[in-house]
N, C-alpha and C positions, 0 to 999 in steps of 0.2 A: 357373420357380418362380412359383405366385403367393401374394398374403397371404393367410395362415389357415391353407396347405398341411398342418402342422403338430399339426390337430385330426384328420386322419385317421390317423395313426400312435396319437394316444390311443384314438382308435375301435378300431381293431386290438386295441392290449393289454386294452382291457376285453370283446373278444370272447372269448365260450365256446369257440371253436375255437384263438387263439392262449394258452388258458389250459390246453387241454386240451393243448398240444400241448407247451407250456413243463413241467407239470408231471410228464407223461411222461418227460419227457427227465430232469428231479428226480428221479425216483423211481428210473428206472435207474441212475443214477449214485450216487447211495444203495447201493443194490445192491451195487453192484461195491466199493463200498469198507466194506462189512460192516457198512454205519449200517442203520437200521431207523426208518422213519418213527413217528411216535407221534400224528399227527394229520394234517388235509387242507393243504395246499399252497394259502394265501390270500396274497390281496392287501395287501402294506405299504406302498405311496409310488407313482403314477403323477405324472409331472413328463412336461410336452411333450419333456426330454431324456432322459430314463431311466424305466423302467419297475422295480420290488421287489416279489418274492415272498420270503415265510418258509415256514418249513415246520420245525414240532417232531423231534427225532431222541432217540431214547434215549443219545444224545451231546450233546446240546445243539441251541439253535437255527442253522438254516441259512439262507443268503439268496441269492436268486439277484437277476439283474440284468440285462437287456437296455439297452441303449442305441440314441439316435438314429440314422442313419448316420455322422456327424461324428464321433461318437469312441465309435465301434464297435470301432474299435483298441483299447482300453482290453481286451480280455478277453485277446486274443493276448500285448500289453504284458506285462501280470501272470503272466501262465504264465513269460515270459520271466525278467522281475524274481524272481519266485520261485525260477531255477534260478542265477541271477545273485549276488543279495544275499539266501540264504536266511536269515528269522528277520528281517530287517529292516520288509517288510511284510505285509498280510493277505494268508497265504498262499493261491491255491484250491485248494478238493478237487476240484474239475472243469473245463476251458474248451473251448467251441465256439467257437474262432477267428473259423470262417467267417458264423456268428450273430450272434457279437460275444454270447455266450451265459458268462456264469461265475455259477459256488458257490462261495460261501465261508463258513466256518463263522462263527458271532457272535465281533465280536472286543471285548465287553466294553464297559467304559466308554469312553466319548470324554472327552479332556482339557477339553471344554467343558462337563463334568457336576462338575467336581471345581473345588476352591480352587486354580486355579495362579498360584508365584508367578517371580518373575523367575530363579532362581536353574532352575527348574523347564523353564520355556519356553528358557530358554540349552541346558539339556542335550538341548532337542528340536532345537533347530536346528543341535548341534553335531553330532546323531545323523546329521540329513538331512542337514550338510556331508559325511559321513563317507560315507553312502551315496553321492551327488553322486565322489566323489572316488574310491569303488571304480569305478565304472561308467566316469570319462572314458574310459577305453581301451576299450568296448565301443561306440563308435556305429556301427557295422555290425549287430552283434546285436539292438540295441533299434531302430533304422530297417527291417530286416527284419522285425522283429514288428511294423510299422506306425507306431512313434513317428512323427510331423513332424516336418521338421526348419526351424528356422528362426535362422538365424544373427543375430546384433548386426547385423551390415553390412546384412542385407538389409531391417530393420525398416522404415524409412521407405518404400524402393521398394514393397512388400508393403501397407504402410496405404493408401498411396495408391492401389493398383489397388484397394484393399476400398471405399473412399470412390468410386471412379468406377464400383466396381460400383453401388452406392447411388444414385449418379446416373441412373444409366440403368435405373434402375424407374420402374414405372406412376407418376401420378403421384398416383393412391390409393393405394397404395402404403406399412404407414406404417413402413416403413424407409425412408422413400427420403428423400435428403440433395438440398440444392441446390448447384449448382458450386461457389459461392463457397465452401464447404466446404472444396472441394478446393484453392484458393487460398490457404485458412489454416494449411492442413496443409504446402505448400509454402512456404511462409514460415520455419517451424519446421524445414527440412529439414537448416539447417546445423548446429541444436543438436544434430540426433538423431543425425547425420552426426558429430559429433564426441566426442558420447556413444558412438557404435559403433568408432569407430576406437580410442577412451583402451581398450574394451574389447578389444580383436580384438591389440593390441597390447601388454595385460600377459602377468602370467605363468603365468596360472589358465586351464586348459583347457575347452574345450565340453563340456557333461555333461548327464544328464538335469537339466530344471526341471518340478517337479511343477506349479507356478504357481497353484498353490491349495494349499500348504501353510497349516496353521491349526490350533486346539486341535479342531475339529469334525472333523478328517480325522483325526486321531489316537488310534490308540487307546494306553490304557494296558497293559503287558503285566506280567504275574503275577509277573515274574520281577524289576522294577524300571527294564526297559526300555520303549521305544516301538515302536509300527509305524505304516506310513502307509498308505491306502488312500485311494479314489477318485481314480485317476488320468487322468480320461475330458480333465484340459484340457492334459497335460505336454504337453512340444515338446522339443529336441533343439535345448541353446542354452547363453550364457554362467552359468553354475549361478547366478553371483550374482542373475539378476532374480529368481531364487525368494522372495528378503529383499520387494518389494514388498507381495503379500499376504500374507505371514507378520507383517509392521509392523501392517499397516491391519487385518487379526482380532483382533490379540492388544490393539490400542491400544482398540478396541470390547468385547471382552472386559473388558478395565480399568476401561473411560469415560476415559482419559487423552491425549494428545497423541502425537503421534507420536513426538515425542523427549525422552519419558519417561525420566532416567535408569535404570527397569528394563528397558526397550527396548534403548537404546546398550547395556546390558552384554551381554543375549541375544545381539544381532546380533556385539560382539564375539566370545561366546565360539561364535558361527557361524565366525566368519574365522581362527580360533585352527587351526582344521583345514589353515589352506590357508598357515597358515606354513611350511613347505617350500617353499613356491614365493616366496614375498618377504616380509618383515618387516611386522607388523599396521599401521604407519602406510603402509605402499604400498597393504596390499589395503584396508585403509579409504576411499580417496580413489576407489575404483572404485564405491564401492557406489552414489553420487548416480550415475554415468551407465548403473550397471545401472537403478535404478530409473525412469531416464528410457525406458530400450529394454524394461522390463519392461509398464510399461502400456500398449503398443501389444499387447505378445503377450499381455495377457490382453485389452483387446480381440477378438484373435483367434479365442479361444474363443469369445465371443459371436456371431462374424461368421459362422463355420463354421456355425451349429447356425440362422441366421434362415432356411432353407427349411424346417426344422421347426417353428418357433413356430406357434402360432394368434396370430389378431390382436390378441388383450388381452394377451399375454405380448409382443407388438414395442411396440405403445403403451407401456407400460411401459416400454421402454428409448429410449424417442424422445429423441433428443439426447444421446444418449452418444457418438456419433462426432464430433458436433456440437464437444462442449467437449471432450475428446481431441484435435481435432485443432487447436483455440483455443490449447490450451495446452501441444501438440508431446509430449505426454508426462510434461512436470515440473511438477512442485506449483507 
């Protein structure tokens, strides 16, 4: 790998040959499923991690999506989810597994376009509890469609290999982390160590964690429902770390604190789902040591996707493993 690697994957999607070839593939698929295009197949959003095309339909707007290789899984995932928890998320009307290539029709407003209020954001997180809670028993079917898996227990052993990957880059390099790093993260090891055991040891099963649940992944649905989409960072983990960034959007969303009383009641009526398995003050006292194993696995996401950055989008995150591993995970 070296730095920068990352601006040739954006060279690609902005070629006339990867445009021609993507829009192709739109157009057939169109086809087959009796839409009729109404206009050309343009450009919506290039990102070093994802590429967006739209395309007008005498049915509505449609959007396609390539991905980096990192979470290319994301297309095969949703085909999956969709046959799994159908009506829950943006369903597609087409997936290239192997591309990491999906369609999916416009799913409307994002909950970040709209007045959300607490009462609001509780019934999205009880929604994703509810999804979380269909799926435990499926981690064969969502690992074979590519999910990651990455368990509470193996959090710390896992940051630390990512941290002494870091190490051992160039030393222009501008991911690259100094050992001592790795000495601070080892410091930290018995908190995250017993944050992963309090989890591994309640009564709440491993499930999909979208890990970017947020009012921006959300759409509103006609009906008075939700759907979730953009699943390019899930893993295959303790469900609770999902509470993490689902806190830190919605408390930005607000401008308020983390422990906003309309915060506590959402995330209550989150844990309200998973009362069948233990009484709301047991599953409450888990949620501090998921959120401690949750920021390591969103770390994750970021760590996966650094052979694709160009070098203004790594500069930009310089020092985020830095103080991650300062402070082991916990606020």
């Amino acid at each position: 790998m070296t730095a920068g690697s990352g601006s040739a994957l954006i060279t690609r999607w902005e070629g006339e040959s990867w445009r021609a070839e993507a829009a192709a593939w739109i157009q057939a698929q169109l086809r087959a499923a009796g839409l009729t295009a109404t206009g050309p197949v343009l450009p919506q959003l290039i990102r070093p991690w994802s590429v967006h095309l739209t395309v007008p339909t005498d049915r509505g707007r449609y959007w396609f999506k390539e991905s980096c290789p990192a979470i290319r899984f994301e297309a095969g995932l949703m085909e999956c989810l969709a046959r799994l928890v159908p009506g829950r998320i943006l369903e597609p009307l087409a997936v290239d597994a192997e591309r990491g290539w999906l369609l999916s029709p416009d799913g409307g407003r994002t909950l970040d376009q709209s007045e959300l209020t607490g009462e609001e954001y509780g019934r999205v997180l009880a929604d994703f509890g509810e999804l979380q809670r269909l799926l435990a028993g499926h981690r064969d079917d969502l690992v074979a469609a590519g999910l990651p898996e990455l368990p509470a227990t193996r959090a710390a052993d896992h940051f630390e290999q990512q941290l002494r990957y870091l190490v051992r880059l160039p030393d222009d390099h501008p991911s690259r982390v100094d050992p001592d790093v790795v000495a601070a993260a080892l410091r930290n090891r018995p908190m995250i160590m017993e944050a992963a055991r309090r989890l591994a040891e309640g009564p709440v099963p491993d499930s999909l964690q979208h890990n970017d649940v947020q009012p921006a992944n959300t759409f509103e649905d006609a009906g008075g429902g939700v759907r979730f989409f953009d699943f390019g960072d899930a893993l295959w983990s303790h469900p609770f770390c999902v509470l993490d960034v689902a806190v830190y959007r919605v408390a930005q969303h607000w401008n308020c604190d983390r422990d906003d009383p309309r915060i506590r009641r959402a995330v209550d009526r989150y844990l309200e789902v998973w009362t069948a398995a233990a009484p709301l003050r047991d599953l409450r006292s888990l949620v501090g040591p998921a959120l401690t194993i949750a920021r390591l696995q969103r770390y994750n996401s970021w760590h996966r996707a650094i052979p694709y950055m160009p070098d203004d989008e790594l500069r930009r995150h310089a020092g985020y493993p830095e103080a991650l591993a300062g402070r082991g995970g916990a606020e």
